[in-house]
N, CA, C and O of each residue as an XYZ file, in Angstrom:
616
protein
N     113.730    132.090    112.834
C     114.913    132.840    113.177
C     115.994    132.591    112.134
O     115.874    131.671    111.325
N     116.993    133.359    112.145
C     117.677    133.553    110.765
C     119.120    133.123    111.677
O     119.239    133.305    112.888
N     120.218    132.479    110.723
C     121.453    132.408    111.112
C     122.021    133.243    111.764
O     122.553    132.940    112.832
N     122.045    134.762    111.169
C     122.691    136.145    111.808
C     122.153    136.453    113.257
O     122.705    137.175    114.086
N     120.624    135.567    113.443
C     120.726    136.436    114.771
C     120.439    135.542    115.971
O     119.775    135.778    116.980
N     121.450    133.906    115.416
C     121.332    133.191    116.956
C     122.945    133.550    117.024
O     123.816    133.947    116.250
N     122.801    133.114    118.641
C     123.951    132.981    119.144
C     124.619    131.157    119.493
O     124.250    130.511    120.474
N     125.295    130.805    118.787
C     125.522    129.204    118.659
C     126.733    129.736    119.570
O     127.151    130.870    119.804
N     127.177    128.290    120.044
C     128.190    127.881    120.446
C     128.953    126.891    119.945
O     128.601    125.712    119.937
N     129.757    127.209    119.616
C     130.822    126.560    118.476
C     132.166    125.786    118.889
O     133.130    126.144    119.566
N     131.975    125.028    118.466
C     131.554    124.183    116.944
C     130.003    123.599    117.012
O     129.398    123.160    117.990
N     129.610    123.732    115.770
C     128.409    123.370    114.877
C     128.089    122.054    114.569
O     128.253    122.053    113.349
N     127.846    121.274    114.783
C     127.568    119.841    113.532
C     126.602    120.324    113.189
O     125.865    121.181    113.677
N     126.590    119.390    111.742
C     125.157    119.282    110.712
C     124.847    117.798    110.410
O     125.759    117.009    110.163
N     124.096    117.585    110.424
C     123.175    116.545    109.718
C     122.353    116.864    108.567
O     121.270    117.435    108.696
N     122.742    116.579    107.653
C     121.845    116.650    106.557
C     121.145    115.990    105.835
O     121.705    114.902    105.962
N     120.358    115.826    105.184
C     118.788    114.640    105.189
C     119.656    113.155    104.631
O     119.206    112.012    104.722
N     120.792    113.488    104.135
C     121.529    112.015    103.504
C     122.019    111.778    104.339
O     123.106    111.297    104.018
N     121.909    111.807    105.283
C     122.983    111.171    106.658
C     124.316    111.401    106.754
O     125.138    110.821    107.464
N     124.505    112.510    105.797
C     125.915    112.641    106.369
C     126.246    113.669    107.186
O     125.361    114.479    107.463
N     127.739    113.857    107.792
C     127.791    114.706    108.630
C     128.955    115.661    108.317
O     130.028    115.373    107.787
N     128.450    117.061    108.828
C     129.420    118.135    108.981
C     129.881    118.903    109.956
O     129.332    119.004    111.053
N     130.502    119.254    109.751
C     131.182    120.414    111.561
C     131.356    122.014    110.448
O     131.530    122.267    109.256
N     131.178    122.746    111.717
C     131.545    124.013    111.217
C     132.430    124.134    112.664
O     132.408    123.637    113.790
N     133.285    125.204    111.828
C     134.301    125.710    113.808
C     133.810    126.962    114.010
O     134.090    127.536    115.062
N     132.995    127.590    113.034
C     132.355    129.162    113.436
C     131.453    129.567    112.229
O     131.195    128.831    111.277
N     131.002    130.869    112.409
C     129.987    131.206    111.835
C     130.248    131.468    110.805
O     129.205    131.644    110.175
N     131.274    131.641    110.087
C     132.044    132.030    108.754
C     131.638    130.550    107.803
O     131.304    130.442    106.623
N     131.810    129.623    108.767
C     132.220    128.606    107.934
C     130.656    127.784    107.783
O     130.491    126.789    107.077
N     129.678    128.384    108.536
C     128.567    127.928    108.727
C     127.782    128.075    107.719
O     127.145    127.233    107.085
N     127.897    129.706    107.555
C     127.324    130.491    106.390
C     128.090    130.832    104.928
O     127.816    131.829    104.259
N     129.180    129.746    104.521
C     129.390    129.769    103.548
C     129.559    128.255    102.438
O     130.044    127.144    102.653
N     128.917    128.861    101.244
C     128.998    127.020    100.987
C     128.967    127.112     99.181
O     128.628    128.148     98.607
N     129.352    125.936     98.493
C     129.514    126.579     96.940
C     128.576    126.199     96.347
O     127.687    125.661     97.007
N     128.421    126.325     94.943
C     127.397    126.637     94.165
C     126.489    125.203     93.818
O     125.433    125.254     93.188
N     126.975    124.160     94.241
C     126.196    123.296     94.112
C     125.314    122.607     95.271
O     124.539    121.653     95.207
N     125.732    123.488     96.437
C     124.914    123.467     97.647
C     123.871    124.416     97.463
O     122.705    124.058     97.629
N     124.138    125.536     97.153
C     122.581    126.576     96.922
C     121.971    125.539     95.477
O     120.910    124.931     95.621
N     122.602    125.454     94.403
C     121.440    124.694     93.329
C     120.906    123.932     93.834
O     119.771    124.403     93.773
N     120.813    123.019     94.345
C     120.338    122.112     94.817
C     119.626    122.061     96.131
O     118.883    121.125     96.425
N     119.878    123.149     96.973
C     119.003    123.433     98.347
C     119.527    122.145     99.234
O     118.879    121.465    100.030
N     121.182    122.006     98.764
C     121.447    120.948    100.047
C     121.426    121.088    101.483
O     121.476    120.100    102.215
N     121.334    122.569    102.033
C     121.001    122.819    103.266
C     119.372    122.848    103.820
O     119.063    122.988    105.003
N     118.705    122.732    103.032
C     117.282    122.297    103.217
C     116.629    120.943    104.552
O     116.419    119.766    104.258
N     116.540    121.217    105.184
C     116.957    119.856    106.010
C     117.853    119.074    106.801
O     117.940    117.917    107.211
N     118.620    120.372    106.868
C     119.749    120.141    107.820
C     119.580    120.508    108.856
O     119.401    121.671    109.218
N     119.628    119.157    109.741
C     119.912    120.055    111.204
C     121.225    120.231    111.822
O     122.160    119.440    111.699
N     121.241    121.706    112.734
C     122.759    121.888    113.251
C     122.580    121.569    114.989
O     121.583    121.865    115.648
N     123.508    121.064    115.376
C     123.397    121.307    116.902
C     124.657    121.682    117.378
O     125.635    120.992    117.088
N     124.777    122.807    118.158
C     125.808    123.350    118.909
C     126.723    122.444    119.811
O     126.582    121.231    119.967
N     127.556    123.137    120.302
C     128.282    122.696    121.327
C     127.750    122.779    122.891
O     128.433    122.499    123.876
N     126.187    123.290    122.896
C     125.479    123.093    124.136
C     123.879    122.026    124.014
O     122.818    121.840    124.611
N     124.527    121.631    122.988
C     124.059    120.359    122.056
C     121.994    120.685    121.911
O     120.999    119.964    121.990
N     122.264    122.205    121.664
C     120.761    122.973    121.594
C     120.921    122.492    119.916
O     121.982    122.218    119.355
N     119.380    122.477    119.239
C     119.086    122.092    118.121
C     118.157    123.235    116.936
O     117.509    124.242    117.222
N     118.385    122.665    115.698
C     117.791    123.764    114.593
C     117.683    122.641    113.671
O     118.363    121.617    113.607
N     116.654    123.048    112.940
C     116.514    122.344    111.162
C     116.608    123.901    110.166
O     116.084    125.000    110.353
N     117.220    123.555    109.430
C     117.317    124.492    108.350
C     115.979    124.303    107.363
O     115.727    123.288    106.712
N     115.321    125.317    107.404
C     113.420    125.409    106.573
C     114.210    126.207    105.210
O     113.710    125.946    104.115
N     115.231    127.018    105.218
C     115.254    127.980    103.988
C     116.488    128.379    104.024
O     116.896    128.859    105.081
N     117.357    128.282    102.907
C     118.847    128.770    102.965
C     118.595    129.675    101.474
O     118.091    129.180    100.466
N     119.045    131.030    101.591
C     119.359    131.488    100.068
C     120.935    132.391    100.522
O     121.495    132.750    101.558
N     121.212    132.470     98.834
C     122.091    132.860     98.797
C     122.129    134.488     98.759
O     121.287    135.093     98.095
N     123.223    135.235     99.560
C     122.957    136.399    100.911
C     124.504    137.304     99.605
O     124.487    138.517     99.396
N     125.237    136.671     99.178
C     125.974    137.657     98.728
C     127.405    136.091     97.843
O     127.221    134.985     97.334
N     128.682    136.969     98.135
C     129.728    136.299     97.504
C     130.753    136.019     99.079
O     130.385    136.787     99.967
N     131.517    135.400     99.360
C     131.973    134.764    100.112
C     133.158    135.121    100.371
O     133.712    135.114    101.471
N     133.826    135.634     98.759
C     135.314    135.946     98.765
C     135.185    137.640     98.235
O     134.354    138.226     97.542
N     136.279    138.019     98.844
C     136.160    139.648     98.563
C     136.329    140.147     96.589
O     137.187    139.836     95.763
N     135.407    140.783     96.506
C     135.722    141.107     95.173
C     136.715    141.174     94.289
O     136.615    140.656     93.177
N     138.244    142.104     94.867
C     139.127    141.778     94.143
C     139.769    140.788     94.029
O     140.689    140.872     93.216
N     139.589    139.419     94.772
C     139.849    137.997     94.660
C     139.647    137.289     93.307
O     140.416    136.701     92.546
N     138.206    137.587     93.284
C     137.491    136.867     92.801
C     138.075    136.995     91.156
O     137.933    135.878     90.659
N     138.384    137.488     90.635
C     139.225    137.233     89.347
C     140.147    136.300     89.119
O     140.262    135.406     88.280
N     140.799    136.682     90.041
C     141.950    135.904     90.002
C     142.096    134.326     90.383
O     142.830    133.455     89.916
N     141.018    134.294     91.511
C     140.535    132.624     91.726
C     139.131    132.359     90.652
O     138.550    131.342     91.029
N     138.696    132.763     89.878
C     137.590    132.281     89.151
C     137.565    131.000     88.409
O     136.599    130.245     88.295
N     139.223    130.798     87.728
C     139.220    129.536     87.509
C     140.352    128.270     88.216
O     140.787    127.210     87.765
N     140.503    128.845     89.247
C     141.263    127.716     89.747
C     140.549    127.305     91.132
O     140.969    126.232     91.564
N     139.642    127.874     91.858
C     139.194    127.066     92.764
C     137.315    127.532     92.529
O     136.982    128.325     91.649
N     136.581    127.056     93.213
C     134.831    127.246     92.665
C     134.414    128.117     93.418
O     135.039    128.407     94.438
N     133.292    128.707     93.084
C     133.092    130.187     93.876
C     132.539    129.589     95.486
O     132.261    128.428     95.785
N     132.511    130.446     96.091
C     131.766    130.420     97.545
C     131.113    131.522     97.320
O     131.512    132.471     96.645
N     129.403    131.355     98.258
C     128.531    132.405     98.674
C     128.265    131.963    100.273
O     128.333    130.890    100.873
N     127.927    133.347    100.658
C     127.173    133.789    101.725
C     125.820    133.089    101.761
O     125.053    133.158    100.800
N     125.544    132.447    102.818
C     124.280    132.002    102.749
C     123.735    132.690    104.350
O     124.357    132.981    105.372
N     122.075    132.780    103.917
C     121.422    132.891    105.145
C     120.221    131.616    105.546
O     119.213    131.309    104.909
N     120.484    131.328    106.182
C     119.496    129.953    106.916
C     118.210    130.410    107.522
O     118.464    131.204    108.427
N     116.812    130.199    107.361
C     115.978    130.292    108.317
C     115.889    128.975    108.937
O     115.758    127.943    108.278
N     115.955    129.014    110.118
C     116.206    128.145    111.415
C     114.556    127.479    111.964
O     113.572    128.214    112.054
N     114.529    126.307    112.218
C     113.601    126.377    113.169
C     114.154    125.701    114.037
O     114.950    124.800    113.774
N     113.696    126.155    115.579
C     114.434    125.207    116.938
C     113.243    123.775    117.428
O     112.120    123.516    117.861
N     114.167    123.362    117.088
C     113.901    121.564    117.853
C     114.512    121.305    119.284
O     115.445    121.911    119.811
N     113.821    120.341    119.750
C     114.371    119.463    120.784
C     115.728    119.536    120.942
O     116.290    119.239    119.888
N     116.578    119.845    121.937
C     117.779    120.075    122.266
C     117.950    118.147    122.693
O     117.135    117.488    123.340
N     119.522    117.553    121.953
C     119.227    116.185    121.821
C     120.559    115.998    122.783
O     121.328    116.919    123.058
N     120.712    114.354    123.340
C     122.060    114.375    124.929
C     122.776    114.215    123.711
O     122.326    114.359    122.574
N     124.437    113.767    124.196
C     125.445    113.817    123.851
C     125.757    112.132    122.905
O     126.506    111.878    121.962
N     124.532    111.024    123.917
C     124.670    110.016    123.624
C     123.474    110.441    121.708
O     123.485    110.202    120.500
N     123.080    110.803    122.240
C     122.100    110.760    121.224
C     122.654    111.397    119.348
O     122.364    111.191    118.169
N     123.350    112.021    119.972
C     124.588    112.800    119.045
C     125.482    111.654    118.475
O     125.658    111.761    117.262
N     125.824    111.048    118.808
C     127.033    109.913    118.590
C     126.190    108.920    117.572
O     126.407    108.725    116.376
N     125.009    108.266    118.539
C     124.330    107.572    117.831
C     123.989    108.167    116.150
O     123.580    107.418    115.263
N     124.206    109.383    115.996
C     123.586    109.732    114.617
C     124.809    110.048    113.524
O     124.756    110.012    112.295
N     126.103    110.421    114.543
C     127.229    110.419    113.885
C     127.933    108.315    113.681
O     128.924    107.806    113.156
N     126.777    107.799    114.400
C     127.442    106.553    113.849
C     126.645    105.857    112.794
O     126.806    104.690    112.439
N     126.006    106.475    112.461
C     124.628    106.147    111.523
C     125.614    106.297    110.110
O     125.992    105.535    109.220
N     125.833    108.048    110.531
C     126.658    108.221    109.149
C     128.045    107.850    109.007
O     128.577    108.296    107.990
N     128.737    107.177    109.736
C     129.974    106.138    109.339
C     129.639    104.987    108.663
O     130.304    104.372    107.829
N     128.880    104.828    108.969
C     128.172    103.004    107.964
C     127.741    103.799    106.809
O     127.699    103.377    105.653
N     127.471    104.806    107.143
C     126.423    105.653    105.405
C     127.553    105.976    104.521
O     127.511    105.836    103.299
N     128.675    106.460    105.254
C     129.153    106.711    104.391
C     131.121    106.349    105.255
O     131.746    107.123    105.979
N     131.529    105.008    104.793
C     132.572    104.472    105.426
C     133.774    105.424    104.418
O     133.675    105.652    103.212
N     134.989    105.903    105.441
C     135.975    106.251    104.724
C     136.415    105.732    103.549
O     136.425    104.548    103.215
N     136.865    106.914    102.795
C     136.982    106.168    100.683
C     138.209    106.256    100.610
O     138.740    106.202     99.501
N     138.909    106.403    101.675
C     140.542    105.964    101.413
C     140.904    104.967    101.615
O     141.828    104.477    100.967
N     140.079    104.133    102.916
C     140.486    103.278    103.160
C     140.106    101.779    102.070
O     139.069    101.658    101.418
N     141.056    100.936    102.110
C     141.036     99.689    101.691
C     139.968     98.310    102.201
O     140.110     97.700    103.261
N     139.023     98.058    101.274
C     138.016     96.866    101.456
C     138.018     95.961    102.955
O     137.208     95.898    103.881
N     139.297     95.332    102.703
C     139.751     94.472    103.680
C     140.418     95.139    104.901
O     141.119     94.313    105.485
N     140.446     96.983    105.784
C     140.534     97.529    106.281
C     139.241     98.204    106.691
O     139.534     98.949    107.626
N     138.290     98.266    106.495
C     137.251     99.139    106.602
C     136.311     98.883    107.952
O     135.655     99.790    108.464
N     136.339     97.612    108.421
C     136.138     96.818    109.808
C     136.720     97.688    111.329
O     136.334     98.207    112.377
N     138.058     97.337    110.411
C     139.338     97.942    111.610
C     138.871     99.552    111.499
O     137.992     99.867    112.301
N     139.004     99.844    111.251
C     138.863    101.583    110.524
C     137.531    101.880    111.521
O     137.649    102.611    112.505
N     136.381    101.302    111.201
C     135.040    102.090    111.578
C     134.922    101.694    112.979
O     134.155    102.257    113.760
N     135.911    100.435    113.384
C     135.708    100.381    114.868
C     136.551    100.819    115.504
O     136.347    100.494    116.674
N     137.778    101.631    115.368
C     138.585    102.619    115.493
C     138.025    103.925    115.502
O     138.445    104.612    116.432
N     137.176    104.497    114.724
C     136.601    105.447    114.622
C     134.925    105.537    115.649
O     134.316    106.486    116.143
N     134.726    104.389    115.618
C     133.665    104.528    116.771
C     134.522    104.430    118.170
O     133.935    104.961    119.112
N     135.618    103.934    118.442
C     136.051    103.610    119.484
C     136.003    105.033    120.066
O     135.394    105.409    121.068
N     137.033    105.979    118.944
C     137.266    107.539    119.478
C     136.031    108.626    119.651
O     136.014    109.720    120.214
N     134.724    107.693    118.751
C     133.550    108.767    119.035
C     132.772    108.444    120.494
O     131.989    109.245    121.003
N     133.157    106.979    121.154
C     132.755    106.956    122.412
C     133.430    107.263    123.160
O     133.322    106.717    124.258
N     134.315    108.132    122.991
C     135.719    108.400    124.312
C     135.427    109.815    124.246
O     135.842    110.582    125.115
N     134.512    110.326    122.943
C     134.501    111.969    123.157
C     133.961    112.305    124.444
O     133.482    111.397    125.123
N     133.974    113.509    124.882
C     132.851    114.123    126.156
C     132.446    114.949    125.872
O     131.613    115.444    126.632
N     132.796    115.699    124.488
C     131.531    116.663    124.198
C     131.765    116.619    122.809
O     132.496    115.835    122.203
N     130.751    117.963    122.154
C     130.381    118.216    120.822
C     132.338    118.729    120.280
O     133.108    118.261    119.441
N     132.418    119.556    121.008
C     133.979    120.287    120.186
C     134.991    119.093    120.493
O     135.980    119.234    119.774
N     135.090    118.001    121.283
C     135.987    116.728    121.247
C     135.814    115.926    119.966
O     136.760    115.433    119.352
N     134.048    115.797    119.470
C     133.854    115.011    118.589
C     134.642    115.582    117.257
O     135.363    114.932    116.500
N     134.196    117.405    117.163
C     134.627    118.216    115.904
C     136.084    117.682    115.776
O     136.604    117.123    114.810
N     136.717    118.053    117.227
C     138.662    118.253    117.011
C     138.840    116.804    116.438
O     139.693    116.789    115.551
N     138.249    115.532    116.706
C     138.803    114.211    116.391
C     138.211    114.177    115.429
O     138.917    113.272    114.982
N     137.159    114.429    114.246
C     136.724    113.989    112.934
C     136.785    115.644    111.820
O     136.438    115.700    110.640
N     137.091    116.303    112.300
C     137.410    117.345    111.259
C     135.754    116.872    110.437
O     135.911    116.095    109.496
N     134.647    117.175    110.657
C     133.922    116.586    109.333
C     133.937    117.767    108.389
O     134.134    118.922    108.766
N     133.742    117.447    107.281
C     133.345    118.418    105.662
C     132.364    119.473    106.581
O     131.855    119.286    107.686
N     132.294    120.882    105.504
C     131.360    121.371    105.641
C     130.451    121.662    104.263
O     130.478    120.723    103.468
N     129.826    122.569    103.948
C     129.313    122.801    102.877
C     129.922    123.324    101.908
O     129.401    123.343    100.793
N     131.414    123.968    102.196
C     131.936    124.424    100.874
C     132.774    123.015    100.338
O     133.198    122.032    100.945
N     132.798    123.541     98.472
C     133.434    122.463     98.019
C     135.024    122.186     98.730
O     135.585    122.650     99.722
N     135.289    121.510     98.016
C     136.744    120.894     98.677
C     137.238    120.725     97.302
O     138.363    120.267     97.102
Protein backbone atom coordinates (compact mmCIF):
# COMPACT_ATOMS: atom_id res chain seq x y z
CA UNK A 1 0.00 0.00 0.00
CA UNK A 2 1.24 3.40 -0.91
CA UNK A 3 1.28 6.60 1.43
CA UNK A 4 -1.61 8.38 -0.67
CA UNK A 5 -3.96 5.79 0.02
CA UNK A 6 -3.84 5.06 3.91
CA UNK A 7 -5.72 6.86 6.12
CA UNK A 8 -3.24 7.64 9.32
CA UNK A 9 -4.14 9.37 12.20
CA UNK A 10 -2.04 12.08 13.06
CA UNK A 11 0.53 12.67 14.33
CA UNK A 12 2.96 10.11 12.80
CA UNK A 13 6.21 8.92 14.53
CA UNK A 14 9.03 7.31 12.64
CA UNK A 15 11.63 5.13 13.57
CA UNK A 16 14.23 4.77 11.35
CA UNK A 17 16.81 1.84 11.15
CA UNK A 18 19.45 4.30 13.20
CA UNK A 19 17.29 4.61 16.03
CA UNK A 20 16.37 7.76 15.73
CA UNK A 21 13.15 9.35 15.97
CA UNK A 22 10.69 11.53 14.04
CA UNK A 23 7.10 12.97 14.25
CA UNK A 24 5.21 14.19 11.40
CA UNK A 25 1.87 16.43 12.39
CA UNK A 26 0.31 15.47 8.86
CA UNK A 27 0.60 14.13 5.63
CA UNK A 28 2.38 17.08 4.03
CA UNK A 29 5.05 16.72 6.31
CA UNK A 30 5.17 12.94 6.03
CA UNK A 31 5.64 12.97 2.37
CA UNK A 32 8.14 15.53 2.11
CA UNK A 33 11.85 15.26 2.74
CA UNK A 34 15.30 16.75 1.09
CA UNK A 35 17.69 15.54 -1.15
CA UNK A 36 19.83 13.70 1.01
CA UNK A 37 17.02 11.57 2.34
CA UNK A 38 15.98 10.26 -1.25
CA UNK A 39 20.08 9.77 -2.09
CA UNK A 40 20.52 7.76 0.33
CA UNK A 41 17.05 5.84 0.75
CA UNK A 42 16.92 7.12 4.40
CA UNK A 43 13.28 6.23 4.52
CA UNK A 44 13.99 2.64 3.65
CA UNK A 45 13.23 1.04 6.93
CA UNK A 46 11.35 3.22 8.61
CA UNK A 47 8.68 2.43 10.54
CA UNK A 48 5.68 4.94 11.17
CA UNK A 49 3.05 4.41 13.79
CA UNK A 50 0.00 6.57 14.09
CA UNK A 51 -1.78 8.08 16.72
CA UNK A 52 -4.00 4.77 16.97
CA UNK A 53 -0.58 3.41 17.50
CA UNK A 54 -1.44 1.02 14.12
CA UNK A 55 2.02 0.21 12.38
CA UNK A 56 3.97 0.33 8.76
CA UNK A 57 7.68 -0.24 7.60
CA UNK A 58 8.58 1.75 4.70
CA UNK A 59 9.83 -1.21 1.73
CA UNK A 60 10.20 1.77 -1.03
CA UNK A 61 10.20 5.59 -0.98
CA UNK A 62 10.86 7.46 -4.46
CA UNK A 63 10.80 10.66 -5.28
CA UNK A 64 6.93 11.67 -6.60
CA UNK A 65 7.64 15.37 -7.73
CA UNK A 66 9.07 18.92 -6.07
CA UNK A 67 7.68 19.98 -2.73
CA UNK A 68 7.74 23.73 -3.24
CA UNK A 69 5.62 25.39 -5.93
CA UNK A 70 7.51 26.22 -9.02
CA UNK A 71 7.61 29.84 -8.95
CA UNK A 72 9.37 29.55 -5.50
CA UNK A 73 11.75 27.60 -6.41
CA UNK A 74 14.13 30.25 -7.95
CA UNK A 75 14.14 32.34 -5.65
CA UNK A 76 14.84 29.82 -2.67
CA UNK A 77 17.38 27.69 -4.77
CA UNK A 78 20.17 29.07 -2.97
CA UNK A 79 19.26 29.98 0.33
CA UNK A 80 17.43 27.07 1.75
CA UNK A 81 17.82 23.05 0.08
CA UNK A 82 15.27 21.73 -2.13
CA UNK A 83 12.33 19.54 -0.80
CA UNK A 84 10.56 16.63 -2.83
CA UNK A 85 7.42 14.83 -2.73
CA UNK A 86 7.94 11.45 -1.77
CA UNK A 87 5.77 8.31 -2.14
CA UNK A 88 6.28 5.38 0.44
CA UNK A 89 5.30 1.77 -0.26
CA UNK A 90 4.07 0.67 3.13
CA UNK A 91 3.96 -2.64 4.56
CA UNK A 92 1.56 -3.14 7.77
CA UNK A 93 3.04 -4.69 10.90
CA UNK A 94 1.90 -5.51 14.25
CA UNK A 95 0.02 -2.59 15.72
CA UNK A 96 2.55 -1.96 18.98
CA UNK A 97 0.86 -0.55 23.00
CA UNK A 98 1.73 2.79 24.00
CA UNK A 99 4.24 1.30 26.56
CA UNK A 100 5.96 -0.29 23.84
CA UNK A 101 6.26 3.08 21.93
CA UNK A 102 8.10 4.87 24.75
CA UNK A 103 10.35 2.03 25.25
CA UNK A 104 11.72 2.69 21.61
CA UNK A 105 11.55 6.45 21.91
CA UNK A 106 13.85 5.82 24.96
CA UNK A 107 16.22 3.73 23.08
CA UNK A 108 16.69 6.73 20.89
CA UNK A 109 17.46 9.33 23.72
CA UNK A 110 20.59 7.33 24.81
CA UNK A 111 21.23 6.97 20.80
CA UNK A 112 21.15 10.04 20.36
CA UNK A 113 21.33 12.47 23.80
CA UNK A 114 20.51 16.24 23.19
CA UNK A 115 23.69 18.27 21.43
CA UNK A 116 22.89 21.36 23.18
CA UNK A 117 23.09 20.24 26.18
CA UNK A 118 26.34 20.38 28.36
CA UNK A 119 28.49 17.00 29.41
CA UNK A 120 27.96 17.49 33.04
CA UNK A 121 24.00 18.18 32.32
CA UNK A 122 23.10 15.37 30.14
CA UNK A 123 22.02 12.94 33.27
CA UNK A 124 19.60 15.69 34.44
CA UNK A 125 18.36 16.34 30.88
CA UNK A 126 17.58 12.58 29.76
CA UNK A 127 15.90 11.93 33.07
CA UNK A 128 13.80 14.94 32.64
CA UNK A 129 13.01 13.94 29.31
CA UNK A 130 12.11 10.40 30.19
CA UNK A 131 10.26 11.70 33.15
CA UNK A 132 7.82 13.69 30.51
CA UNK A 133 7.80 10.60 28.07
CA UNK A 134 6.25 8.54 31.01
CA UNK A 135 3.59 11.11 31.90
CA UNK A 136 2.52 11.06 28.11
CA UNK A 137 -1.00 9.17 27.49
CA UNK A 138 -0.81 9.02 24.03
CA UNK A 139 1.08 9.21 20.63
CA UNK A 140 0.01 13.20 19.90
CA UNK A 141 1.08 14.02 23.90
CA UNK A 142 4.43 12.37 23.09
CA UNK A 143 4.60 14.53 19.43
CA UNK A 144 3.31 18.01 21.36
CA UNK A 145 6.19 17.43 24.21
CA UNK A 146 9.28 16.38 21.83
CA UNK A 147 8.57 18.22 18.56
CA UNK A 148 10.89 15.31 16.95
CA UNK A 149 12.80 16.17 13.37
CA UNK A 150 11.25 14.96 10.40
CA UNK A 151 12.81 14.12 7.13
CA UNK A 152 13.20 17.48 5.68
CA UNK A 153 16.50 19.23 6.18
CA UNK A 154 16.59 21.81 8.87
Amino acid sequence: MKTSEMEFEFPVLGFPVDQDFLGFRDRRALTTCGRFTIEKNLAVGTEFIDARLRRWVVRTARKVGNARPWFVRPFTYWLVPPLFRIEHELEALEPLSLDEVKDRIRVSMQAYPPEWSPDDELDTVIATDFADLAAAGSVAEIYERFQPDTFEPT
